[in-house]
N, C-alpha and C positions, 0 to 999 in steps of 0.2 A: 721891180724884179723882172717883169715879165720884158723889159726892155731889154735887159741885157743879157737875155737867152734866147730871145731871137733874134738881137746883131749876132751872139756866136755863133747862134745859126746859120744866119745867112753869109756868114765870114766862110766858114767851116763850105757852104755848099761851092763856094764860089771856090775854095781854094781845091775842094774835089774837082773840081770841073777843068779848070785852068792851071791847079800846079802850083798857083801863085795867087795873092789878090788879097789877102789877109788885112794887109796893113794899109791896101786901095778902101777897102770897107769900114776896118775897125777904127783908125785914127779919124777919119771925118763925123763917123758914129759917137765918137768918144765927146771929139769938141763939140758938134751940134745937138746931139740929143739928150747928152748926159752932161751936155756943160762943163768938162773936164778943163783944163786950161795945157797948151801947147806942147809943153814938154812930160806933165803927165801922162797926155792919151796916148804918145809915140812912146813912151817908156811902157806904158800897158800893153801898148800893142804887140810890143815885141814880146813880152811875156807871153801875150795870149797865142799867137803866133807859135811858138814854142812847139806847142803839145803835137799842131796839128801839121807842121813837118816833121816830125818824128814819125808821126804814124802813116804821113805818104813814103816816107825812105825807107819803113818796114816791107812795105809793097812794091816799091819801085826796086830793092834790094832782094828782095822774092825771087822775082823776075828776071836779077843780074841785068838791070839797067842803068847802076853807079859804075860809073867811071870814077874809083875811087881815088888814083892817081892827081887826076884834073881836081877833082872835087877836097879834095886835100890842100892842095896848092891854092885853090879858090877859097877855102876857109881860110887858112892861114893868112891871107893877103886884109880877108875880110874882118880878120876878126883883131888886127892891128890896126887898120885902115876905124872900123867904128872904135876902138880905144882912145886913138887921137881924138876924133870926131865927141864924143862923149865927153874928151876933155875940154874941147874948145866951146860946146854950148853951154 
């Protein structure tokens, strides 16, 4: 247990810092120290990932630093773009 609450830790610290870095941590975390196999740890990781962009976009949206136009456009694009991609692995 205690493994995998300090990978969220240190997932979590790295993504405060950088904005990003999540799935840099948690997928390699996933395969090598919890033994996860390929398409599990990157399906986890996305989940875990999840919580802790929402909680930089409450901050960053604080602030009035979404560019929500752009960032619309860039979902949409992204979130067809992984449909396919989900389908084809």
């Amino acid at each position: 247990m205690w493994k995998k609450v300090l990978i969220g830790l240190i997932a979590g610290i790295i993504n405060g810092l950088f904005t990003s870095g999540g799935g840099l941590i948690l997928v390699p975390a996933f395969l090598y120290i919890l033994k996860m196999e390929p398409k599990k740890a990157r399906a986890t990781s996305i989940f875990c990932i999840l919580p802790m962009v929402i909680v930089t976009a409450i901050f960053y949206n604080g602030n009035e630093f979404i560019n929500w136009k752009i960032g619309i456009l860039c979902a949409i694009g992204g979130i067809i773009r992984r449909f396919i991609w989900s389908k084809a692995s």
